[in-house]
C-alpha positions in Angstrom: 134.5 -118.7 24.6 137.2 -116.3 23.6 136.4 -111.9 23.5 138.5 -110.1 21.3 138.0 -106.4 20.5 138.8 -104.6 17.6 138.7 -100.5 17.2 136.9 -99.0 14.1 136.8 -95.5 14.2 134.8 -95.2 17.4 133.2 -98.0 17.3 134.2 -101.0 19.4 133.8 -104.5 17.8 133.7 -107.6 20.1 134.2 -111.0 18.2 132.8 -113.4 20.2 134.3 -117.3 19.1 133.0 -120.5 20.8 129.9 -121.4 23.1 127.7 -118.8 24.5 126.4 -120.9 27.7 125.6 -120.8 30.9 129.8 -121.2 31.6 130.5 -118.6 29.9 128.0 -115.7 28.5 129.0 -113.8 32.1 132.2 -113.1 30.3 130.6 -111.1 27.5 128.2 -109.3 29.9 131.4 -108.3 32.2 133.5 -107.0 29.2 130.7 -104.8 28.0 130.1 -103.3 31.3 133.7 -102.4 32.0 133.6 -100.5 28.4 130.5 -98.6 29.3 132.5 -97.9 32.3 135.2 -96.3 30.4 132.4 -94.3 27.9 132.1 -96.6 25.0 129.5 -94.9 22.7 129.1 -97.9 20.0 129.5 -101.6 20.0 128.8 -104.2 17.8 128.8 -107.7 18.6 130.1 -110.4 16.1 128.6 -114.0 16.5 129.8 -115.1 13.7 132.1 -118.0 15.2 129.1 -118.6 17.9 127.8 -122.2 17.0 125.8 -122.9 20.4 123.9 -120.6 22.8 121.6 -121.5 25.4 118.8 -119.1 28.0 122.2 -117.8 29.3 123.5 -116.4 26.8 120.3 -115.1 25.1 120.1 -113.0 28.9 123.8 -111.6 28.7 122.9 -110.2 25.0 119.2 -108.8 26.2 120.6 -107.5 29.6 123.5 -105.3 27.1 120.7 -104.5 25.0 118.5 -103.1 27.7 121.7 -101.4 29.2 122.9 -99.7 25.9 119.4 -98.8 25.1 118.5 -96.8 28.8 122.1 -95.3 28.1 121.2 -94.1 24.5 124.0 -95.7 23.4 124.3 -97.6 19.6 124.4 -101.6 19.8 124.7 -104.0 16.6 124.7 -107.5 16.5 126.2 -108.6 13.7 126.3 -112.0 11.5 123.7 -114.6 13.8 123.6 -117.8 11.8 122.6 -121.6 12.1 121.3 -122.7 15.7 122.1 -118.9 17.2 119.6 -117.8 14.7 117.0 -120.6 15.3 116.7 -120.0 19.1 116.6 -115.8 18.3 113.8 -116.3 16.3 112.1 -119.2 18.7 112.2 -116.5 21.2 111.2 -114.3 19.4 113.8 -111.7 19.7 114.5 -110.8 16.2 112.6 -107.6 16.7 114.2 -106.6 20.0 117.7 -106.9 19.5 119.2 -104.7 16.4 120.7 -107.0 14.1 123.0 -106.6 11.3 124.2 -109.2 8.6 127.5 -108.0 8.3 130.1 -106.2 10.3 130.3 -103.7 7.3 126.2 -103.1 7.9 126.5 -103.1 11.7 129.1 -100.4 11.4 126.6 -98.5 9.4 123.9 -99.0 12.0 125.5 -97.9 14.9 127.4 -94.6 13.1 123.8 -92.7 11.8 
């Protein structure tokens, strides 16, 4: 899994490419702590090159959630697709987690 961040106004967007797994989804969770560290007020998420996620990865996103959400801080997740989308909605975590379709609607979300 590969983290790249990207600066929009305020905003911090994290692109997340590759497997979000049990190997891996610590790196996510680890990256957005140390930017809530240095006062990060928005983030959006970008799982648009995520093909695969398993219970691990679905924790790392709900444990930011939960984080961002006691801090009153804005989260997006933007562009969930094929079998990321499938195991969201089998969870049923479409509801918690504050989804966007697009970066450009993310953006939106987390600046009102």
């Amino acid at each position: 899994m590969d983290l790249k961040i990207l600066k929009k106004g305020e905003t911090y967007i994290i692109n997340v490419n590759g497997e979000m797994d049990l190997y891996n989804s610590y790196k996510l969770k680890e990256l957005v702590m140390k930017m809530l560290e240095k006062n990060v007020k928005s983030l959006v998420i970008n799982l648009q090159l995520v093909d695969y996620i398993d219970s691990s990865g679905i924790g790392a996103l709900i444990y930011i959630c939960s984080t961002m959400k006691k801090m009153n801080l804005k989260l997006a997740i933007a562009n969930i697709h094929g079998s990321v989308k499938k195991v969201i909605e089998l969870t049923k975590l479409m509801g918690y987690f504050p989804i966007a379709n697009s970066i450009e609607e993310a953006l939106l979300m987390v600046n009102e």
